[in-house]
N, C-alpha and C positions, 0 to 999 in steps of 0.2 A: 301543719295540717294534721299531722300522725298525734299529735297531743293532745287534740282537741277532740278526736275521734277516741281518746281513752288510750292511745301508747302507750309501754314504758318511758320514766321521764329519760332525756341523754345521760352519755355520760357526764356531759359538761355541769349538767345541772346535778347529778348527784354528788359530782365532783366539792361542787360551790358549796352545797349545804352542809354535807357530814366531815369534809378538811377541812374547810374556813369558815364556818358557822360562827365564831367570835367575829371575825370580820364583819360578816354578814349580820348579824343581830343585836353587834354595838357590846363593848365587854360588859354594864352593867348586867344586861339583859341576859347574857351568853350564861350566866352565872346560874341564874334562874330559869332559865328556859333551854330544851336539848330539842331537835330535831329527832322524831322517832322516825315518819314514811312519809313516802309521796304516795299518795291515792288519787290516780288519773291526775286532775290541775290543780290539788290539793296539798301544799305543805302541812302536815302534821305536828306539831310540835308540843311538848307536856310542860309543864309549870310547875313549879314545889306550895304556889301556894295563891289562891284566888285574886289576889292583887297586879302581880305579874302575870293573870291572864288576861287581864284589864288591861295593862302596857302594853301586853301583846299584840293584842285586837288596836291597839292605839297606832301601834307604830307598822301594823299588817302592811301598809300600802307601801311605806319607806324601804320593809326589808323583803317584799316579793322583787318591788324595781332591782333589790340590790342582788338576789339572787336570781333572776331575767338577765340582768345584765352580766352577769361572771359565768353564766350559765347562757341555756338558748334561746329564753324568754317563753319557757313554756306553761311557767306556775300562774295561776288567778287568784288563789284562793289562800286564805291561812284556818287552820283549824286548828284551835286551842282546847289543851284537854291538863284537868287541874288532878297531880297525885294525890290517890288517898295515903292518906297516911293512919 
């Protein structure tokens, strides 16, 4: 309930994103995409390049389950954000 009202996320769940994020995101992915913040039910996460933001947003629903599940199932949401370079 505390996550949904805008919590900090647990630790279980920060735990799951910023140590095991290859696990979590599949190694091609992990490669191209890093976990920057949680905001409220918000995974954040940045991309090197518009194509693996596409993937990202693709595979959103496979890797909230996968960190809900290692974690305390408090994330809904993915937000993809492409570096400038």
């Amino acid at each position: 309930m505390l996550g949904r009202l805008g919590a900090p996320p647990t630790v279980a769940t920060l735990e799951a994103v910023f140590t095991r994020w290859e696990e979590i995101a599949g190694r091609e992915l992990s490669v191209h995409a890093r976990p920057v913040r949680i905001d409220g039910r918000a995974l954040v996460v940045m991309v090197d390049h518009p194509s693996w933001a596409t993937r990202a947003r693709m595979e959103s629903g496979r890797i909230l389950a996968a960190v809900n599940e290692a974690g305390e199932g408090s994330l809904d949401r993915l937000e993809v954000m492409v570096e400038r370079t």
